[in-house]
C-alpha positions as a Markdown table, in Angstrom:
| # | Residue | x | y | z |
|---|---|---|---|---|
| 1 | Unk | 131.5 | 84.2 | 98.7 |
| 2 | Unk | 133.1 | 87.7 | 99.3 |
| 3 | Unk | 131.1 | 89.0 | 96.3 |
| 4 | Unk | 127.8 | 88.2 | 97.7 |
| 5 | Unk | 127.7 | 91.4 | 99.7 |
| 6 | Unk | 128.0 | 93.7 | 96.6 |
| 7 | Unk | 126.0 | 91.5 | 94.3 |
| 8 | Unk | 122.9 | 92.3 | 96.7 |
| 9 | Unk | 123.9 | 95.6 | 97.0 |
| 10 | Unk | 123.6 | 96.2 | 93.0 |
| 11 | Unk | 120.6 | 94.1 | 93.4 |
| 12 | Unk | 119.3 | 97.2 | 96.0 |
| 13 | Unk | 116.2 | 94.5 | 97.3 |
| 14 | Unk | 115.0 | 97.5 | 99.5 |
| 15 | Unk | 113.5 | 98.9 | 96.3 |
| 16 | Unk | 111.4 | 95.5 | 95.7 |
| 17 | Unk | 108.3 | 96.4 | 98.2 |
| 18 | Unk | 107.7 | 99.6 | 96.6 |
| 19 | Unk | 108.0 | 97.3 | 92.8 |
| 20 | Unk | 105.3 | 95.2 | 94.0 |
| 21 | Unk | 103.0 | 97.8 | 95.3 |
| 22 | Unk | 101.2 | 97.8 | 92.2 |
| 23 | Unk | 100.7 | 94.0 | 91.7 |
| 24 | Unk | 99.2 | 94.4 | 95.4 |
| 25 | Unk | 96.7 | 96.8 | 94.5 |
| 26 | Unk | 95.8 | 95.4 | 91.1 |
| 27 | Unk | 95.1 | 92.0 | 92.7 |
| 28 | Unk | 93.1 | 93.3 | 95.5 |
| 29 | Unk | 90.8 | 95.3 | 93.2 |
| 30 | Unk | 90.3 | 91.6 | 91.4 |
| 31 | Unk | 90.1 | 90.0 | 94.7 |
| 32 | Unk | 87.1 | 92.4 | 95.6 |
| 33 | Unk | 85.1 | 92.1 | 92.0 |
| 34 | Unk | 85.7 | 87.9 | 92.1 |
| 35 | Unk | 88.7 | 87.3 | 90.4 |
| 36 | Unk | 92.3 | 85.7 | 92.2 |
| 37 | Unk | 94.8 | 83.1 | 91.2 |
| 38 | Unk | 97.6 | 82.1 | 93.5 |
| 39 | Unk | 99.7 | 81.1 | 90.6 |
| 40 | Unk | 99.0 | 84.5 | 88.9 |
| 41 | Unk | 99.9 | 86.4 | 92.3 |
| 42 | Unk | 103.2 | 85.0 | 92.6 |
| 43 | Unk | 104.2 | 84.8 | 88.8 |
| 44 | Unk | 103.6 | 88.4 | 89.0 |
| 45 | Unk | 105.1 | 89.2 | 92.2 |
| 46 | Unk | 108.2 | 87.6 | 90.6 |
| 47 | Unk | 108.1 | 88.8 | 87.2 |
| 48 | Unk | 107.8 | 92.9 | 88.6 |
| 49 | Unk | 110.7 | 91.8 | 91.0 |
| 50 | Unk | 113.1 | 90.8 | 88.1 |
| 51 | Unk | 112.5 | 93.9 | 86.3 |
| 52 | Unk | 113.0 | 95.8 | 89.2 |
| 53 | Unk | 116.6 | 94.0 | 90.0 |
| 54 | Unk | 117.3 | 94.3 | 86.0 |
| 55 | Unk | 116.8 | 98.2 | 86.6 |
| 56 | Unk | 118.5 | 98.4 | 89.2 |
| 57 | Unk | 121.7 | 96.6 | 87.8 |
| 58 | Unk | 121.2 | 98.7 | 84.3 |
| 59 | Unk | 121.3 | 101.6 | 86.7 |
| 60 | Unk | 124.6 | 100.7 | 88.4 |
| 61 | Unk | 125.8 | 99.8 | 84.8 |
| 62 | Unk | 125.0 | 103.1 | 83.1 |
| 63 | Unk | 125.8 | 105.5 | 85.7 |
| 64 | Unk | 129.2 | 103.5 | 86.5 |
| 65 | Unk | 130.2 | 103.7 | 83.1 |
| 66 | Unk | 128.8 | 107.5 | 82.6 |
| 67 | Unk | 130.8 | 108.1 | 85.8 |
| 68 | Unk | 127.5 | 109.7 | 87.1 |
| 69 | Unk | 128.6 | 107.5 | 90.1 |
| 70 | Unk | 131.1 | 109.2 | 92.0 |
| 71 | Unk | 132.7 | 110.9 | 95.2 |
| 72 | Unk | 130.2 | 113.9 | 95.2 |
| 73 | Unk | 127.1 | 111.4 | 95.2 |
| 74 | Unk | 125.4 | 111.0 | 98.2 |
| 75 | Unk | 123.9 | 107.3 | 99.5 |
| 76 | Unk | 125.2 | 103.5 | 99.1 |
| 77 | Unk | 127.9 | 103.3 | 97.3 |
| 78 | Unk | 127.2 | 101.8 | 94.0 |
| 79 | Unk | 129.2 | 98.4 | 93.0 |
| 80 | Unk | 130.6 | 99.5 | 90.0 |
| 81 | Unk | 131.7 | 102.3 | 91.2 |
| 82 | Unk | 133.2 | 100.7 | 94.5 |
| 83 | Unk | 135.9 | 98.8 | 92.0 |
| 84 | Unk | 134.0 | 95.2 | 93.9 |
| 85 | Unk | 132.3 | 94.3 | 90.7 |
| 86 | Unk | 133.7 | 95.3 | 87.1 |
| 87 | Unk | 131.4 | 96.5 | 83.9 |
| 88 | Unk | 131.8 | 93.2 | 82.3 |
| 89 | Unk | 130.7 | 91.3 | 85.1 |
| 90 | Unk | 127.4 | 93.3 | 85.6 |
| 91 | Unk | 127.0 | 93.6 | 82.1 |
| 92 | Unk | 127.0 | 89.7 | 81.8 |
| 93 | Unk | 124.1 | 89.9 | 85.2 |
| 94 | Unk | 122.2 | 92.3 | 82.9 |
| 95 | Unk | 121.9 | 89.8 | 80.4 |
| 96 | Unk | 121.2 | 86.7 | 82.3 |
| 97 | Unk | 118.9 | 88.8 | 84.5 |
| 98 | Unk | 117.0 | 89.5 | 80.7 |
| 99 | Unk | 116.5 | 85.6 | 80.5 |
| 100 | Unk | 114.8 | 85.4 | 83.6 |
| 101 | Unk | 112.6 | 88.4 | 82.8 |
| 102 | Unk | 111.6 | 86.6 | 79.5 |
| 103 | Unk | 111.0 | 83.2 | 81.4 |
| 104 | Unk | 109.1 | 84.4 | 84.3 |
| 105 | Unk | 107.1 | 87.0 | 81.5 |
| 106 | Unk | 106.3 | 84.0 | 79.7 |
| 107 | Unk | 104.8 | 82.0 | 82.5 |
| 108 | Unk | 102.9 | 84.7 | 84.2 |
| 109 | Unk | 101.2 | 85.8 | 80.6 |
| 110 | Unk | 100.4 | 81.6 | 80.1 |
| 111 | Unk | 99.2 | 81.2 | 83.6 |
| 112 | Unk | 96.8 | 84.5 | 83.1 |
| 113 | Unk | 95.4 | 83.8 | 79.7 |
| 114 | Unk | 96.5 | 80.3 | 78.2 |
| 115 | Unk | 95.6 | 80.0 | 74.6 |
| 116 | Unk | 92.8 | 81.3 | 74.0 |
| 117 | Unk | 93.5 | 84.7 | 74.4 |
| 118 | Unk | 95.7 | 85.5 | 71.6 |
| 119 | Unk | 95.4 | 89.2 | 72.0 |
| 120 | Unk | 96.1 | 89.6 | 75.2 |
| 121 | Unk | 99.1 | 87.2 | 74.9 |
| 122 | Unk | 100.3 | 89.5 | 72.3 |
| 123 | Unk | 99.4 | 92.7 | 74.5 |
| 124 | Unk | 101.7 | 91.3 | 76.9 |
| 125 | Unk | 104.5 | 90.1 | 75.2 |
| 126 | Unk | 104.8 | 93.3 | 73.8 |
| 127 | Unk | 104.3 | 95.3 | 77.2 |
| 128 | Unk | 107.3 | 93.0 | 78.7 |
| 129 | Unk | 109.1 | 94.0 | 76.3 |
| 130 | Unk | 108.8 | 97.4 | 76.8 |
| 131 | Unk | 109.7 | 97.1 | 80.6 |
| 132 | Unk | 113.0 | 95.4 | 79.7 |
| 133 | Unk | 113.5 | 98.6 | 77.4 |
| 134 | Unk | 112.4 | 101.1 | 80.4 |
| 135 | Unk | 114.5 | 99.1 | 82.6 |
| 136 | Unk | 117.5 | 99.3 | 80.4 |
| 137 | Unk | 117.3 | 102.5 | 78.8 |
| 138 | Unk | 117.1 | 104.5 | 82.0 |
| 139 | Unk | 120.9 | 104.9 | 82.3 |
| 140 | Unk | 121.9 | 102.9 | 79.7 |
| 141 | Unk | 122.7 | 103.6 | 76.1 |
| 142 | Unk | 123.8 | 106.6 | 73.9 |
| 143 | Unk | 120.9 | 108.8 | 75.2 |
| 144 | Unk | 119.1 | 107.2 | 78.2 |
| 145 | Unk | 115.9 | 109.2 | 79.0 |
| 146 | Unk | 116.8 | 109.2 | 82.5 |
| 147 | Unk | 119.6 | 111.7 | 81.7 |
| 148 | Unk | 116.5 | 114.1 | 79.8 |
| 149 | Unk | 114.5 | 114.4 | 82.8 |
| 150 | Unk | 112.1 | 111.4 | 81.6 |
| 151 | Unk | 112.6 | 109.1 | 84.4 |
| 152 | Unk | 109.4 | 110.8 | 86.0 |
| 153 | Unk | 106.9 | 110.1 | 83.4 |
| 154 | Unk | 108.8 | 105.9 | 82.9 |
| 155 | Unk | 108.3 | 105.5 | 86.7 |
| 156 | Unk | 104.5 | 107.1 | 86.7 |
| 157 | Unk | 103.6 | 104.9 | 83.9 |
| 158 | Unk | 105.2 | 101.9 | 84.8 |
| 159 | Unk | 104.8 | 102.0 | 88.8 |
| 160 | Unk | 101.9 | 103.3 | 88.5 |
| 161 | Unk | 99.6 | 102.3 | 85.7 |
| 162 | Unk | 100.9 | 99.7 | 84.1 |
| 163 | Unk | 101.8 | 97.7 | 87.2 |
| 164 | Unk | 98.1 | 98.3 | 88.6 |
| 165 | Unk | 96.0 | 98.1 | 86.0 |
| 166 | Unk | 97.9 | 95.9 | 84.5 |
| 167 | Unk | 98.0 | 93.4 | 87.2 |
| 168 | Unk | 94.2 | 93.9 | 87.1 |
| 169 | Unk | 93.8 | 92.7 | 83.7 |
| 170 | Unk | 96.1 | 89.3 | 84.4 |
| 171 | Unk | 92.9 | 88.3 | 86.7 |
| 172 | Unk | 89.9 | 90.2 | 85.1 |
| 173 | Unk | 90.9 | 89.7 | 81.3 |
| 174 | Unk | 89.4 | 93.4 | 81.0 |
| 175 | Unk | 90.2 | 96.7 | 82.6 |
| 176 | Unk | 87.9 | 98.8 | 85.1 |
| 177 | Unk | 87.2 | 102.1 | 85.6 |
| 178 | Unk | 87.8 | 101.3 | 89.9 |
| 179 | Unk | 91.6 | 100.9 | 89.3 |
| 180 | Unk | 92.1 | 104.3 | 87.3 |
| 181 | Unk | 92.4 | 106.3 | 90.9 |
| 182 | Unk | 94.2 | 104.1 | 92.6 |
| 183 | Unk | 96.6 | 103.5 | 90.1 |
| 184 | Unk | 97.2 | 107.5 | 89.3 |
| 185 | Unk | 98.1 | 107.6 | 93.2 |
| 186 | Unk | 100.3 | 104.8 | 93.8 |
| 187 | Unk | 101.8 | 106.5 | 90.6 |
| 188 | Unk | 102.3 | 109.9 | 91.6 |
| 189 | Unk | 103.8 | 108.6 | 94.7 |
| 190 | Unk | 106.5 | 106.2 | 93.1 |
| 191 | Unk | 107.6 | 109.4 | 91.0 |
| 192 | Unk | 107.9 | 110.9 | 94.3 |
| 193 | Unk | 110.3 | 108.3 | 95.6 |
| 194 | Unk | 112.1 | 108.9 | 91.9 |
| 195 | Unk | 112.1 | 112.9 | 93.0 |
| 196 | Unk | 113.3 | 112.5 | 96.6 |
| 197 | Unk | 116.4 | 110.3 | 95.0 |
| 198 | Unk | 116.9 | 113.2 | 92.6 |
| 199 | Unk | 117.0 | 115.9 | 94.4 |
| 200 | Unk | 119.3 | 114.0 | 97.0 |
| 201 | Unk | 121.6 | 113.9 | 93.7 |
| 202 | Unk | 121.2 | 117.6 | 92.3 |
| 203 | Unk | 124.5 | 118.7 | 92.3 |
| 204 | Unk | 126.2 | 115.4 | 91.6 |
| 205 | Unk | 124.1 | 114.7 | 88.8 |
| 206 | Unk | 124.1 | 118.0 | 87.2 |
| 207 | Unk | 128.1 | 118.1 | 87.4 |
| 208 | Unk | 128.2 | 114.5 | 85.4 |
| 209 | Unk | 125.2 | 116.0 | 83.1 |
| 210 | Unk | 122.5 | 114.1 | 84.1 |
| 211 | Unk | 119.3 | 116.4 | 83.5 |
| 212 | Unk | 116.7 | 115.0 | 85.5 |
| 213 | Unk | 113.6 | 116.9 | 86.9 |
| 214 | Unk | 114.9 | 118.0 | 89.9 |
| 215 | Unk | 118.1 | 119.5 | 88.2 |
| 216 | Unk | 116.0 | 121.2 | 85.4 |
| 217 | Unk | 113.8 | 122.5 | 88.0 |
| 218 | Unk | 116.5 | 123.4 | 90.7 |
| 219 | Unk | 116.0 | 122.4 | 94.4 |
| 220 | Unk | 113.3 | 125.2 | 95.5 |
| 221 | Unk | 111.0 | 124.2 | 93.0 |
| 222 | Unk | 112.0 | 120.7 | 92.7 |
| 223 | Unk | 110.8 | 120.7 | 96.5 |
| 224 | Unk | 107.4 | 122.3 | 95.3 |
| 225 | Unk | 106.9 | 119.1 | 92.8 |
| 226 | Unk | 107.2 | 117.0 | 95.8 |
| 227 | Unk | 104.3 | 118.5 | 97.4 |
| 228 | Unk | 102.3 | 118.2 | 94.5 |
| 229 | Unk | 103.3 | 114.2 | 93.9 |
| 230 | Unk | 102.6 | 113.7 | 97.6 |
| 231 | Unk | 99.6 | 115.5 | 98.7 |
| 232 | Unk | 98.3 | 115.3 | 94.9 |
| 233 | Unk | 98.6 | 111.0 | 95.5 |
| 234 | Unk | 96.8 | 111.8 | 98.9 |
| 235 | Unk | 93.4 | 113.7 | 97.3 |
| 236 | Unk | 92.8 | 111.9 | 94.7 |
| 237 | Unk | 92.6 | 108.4 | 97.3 |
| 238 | Unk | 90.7 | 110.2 | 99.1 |
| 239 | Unk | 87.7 | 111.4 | 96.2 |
| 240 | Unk | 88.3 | 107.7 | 95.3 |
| 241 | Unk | 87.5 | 105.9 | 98.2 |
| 242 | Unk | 84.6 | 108.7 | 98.9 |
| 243 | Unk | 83.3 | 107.8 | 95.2 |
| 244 | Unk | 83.4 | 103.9 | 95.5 |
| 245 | Unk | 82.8 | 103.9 | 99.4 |
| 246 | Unk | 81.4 | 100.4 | 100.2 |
| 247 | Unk | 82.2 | 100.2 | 104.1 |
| 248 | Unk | 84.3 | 101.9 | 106.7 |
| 249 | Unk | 87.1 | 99.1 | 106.0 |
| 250 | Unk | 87.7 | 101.4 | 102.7 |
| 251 | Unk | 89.7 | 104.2 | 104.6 |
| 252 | Unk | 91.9 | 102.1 | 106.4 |
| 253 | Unk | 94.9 | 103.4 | 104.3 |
| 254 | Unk | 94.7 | 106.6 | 106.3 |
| 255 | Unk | 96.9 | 105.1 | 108.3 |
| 256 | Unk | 99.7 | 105.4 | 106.1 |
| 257 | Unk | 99.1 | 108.9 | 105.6 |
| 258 | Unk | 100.6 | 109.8 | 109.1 |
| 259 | Unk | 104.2 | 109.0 | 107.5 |
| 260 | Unk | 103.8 | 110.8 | 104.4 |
| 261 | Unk | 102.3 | 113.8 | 106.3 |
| 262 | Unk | 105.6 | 113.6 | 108.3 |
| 263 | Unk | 107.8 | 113.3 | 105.6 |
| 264 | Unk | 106.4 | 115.9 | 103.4 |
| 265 | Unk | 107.1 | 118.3 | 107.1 |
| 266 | Unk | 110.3 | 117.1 | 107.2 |
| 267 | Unk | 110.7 | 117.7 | 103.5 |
| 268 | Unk | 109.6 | 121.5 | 104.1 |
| 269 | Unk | 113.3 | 121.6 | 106.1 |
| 270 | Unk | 115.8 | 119.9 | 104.2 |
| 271 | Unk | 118.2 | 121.2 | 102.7 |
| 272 | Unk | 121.7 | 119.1 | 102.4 |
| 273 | Unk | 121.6 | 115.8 | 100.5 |
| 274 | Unk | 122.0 | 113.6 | 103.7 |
| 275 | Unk | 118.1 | 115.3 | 104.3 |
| 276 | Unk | 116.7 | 113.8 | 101.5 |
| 277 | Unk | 118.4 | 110.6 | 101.6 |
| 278 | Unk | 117.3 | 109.7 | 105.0 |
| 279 | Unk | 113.7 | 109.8 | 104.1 |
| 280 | Unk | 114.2 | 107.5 | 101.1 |
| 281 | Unk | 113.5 | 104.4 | 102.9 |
| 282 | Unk | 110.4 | 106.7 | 104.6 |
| 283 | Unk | 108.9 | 107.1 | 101.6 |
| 284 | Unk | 109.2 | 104.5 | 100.1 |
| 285 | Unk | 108.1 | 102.0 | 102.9 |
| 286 | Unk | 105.3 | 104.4 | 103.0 |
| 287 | Unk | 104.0 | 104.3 | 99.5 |
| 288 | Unk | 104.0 | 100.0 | 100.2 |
| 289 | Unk | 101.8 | 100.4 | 103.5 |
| 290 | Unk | 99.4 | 102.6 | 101.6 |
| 291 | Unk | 99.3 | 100.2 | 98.8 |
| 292 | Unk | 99.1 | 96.9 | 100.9 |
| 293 | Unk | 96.1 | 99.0 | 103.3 |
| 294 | Unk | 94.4 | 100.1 | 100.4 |
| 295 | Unk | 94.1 | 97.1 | 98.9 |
| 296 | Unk | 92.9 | 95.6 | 102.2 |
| 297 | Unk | 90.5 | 98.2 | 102.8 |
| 298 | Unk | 88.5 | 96.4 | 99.9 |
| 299 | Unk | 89.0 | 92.9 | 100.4 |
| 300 | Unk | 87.7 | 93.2 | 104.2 |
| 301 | Unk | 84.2 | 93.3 | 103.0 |
């Protein structure tokens, strides 16, 4: 019982509402053009939520092992490098967390597409694939990419558009030109979370050689990016809803554009790590509202 505490520490379930902001917006857009499936919804919920844990335990792994993880870094301590929960042991969770990946991956693409959709059973199986790779290979390995200042363009593509408009296509069984926006957004502002995590670490990672965007960039200029993921997520929702405006319902995600107008003030004055890591949760909390009102914005017709 004692190591359930630092089991759903490594597990960090805070990062699951942001995971699942994609599947929200993917489903609402099918919602809105005629298309929902209950079992699809939650398969998928499910499925995105075991890749997230898997990265998040790879994570703990690679940067425990890498001895990334240690005194100088800033935030929860990480359980591998607390000494609660040894290499082998997570390494075993990585693996069994793999085989529920693979299960729930299975379902989700059967409950979407059954038989007769060979191609799009194969699309899938190979795109699942890919996300266990993503989720492994951030830290993990001789030469994770998160350690060559790649972990911007995984998260962008992964958070972004392949959770959207890939969601989209589980219901539609083709892909729309209304998700492209939304899902360019909800990207830009998951690399944002990434960037905010990053430049909390800057000086940690870049003593333990971890090159990621904000230490090749430094912290002035990694601060400047954050504008740009931020505001740049904020203008293009706003030509979107503008170009596919239905009904005043559509610009009900303003709302969460109150917190990230906040944060990217408080952003403008922070300078020591604990600055950035208290907007973390911010942020991230944020970038969920705006995908859950979003999505509303189109089903309330």
């Amino acid at each position: 019982m004692k190591k359930i505490k630092p089991w759903l520490s490594a597990m960090r379930l805070r990062t699951l509402p942001l995971s699942v902001s994609g599947i929200i917006l993917g489903t609402s857009f099918a919602y809105y053009n005629g298309h929902f499936s209950w079992l699809v919804l939650v398969l998928a919920i499910l499925t995105t939520m075991s890749l997230q844990v898997l990265s998040n335990l790879a994570n703990d792994y690679g940067d425990g092992v890498k001895g990334t993880d240690n005194e100088e870094r800033v935030g929860p301590e990480r359980a591998i490098q607390s000494g609660e929960i040894t290499p082998d042991e997570m390494l075993d969770a990585i693996k069994f967390n793999i085989i529920v990946v693979i299960i729930l991956t299975i379902s989700l693409i059967w409950a979407a597409f059954g038989p007769a959709n060979f191609l799009f059973l194969l699309l899938f199986i190979f795109l699942g694939g890919l996300s266990v790779y993503a989720a492994l290979n951030y830290t993990m390995g001789d030469s994770p990419y998160g350690y060559r200042a790649l972990g911007d363009v995984f998260v962008f593509v992964f958070f972004g558009l392949l959770s959207t408009i890939g969601s989209y296509l589980l219901y539609m069984h083709t892909i729309d030109h209304v998700v492209i926006f939304p899902a360019i957004a909800l990207g830009l502002l998951s690399v944002g979370v990434l960037n905010l995590n990053n430049m909390r670490d800057i000086y940690s990672d870049a003593s333990a050689g971890k090159i990621t965007m904000a230490v090749k960039l430094g912290l002035d200029r990694a601060k400047k990016y954050h504008y740009f993921l931020i505001i740049g997520a904020m203008i293009i929702t706003v030509v979107f809803s503008i170009l596919y405006y239905v009904e005043p319902y559509n610009f009900l995600y303003l709302l969460a554009f109150i917190p990230l107008v906040i944060h990217v003030k408080k952003m403008k004055a922070a300078k020591q790590p604990d600055d950035f890591d208290s907007q973390l949760k911010v942020l991230a909390l944020s970038t969920f509202l705006f995908a859950l009102l979003l999505g509303i914005g189109y089903i309330l017709f």
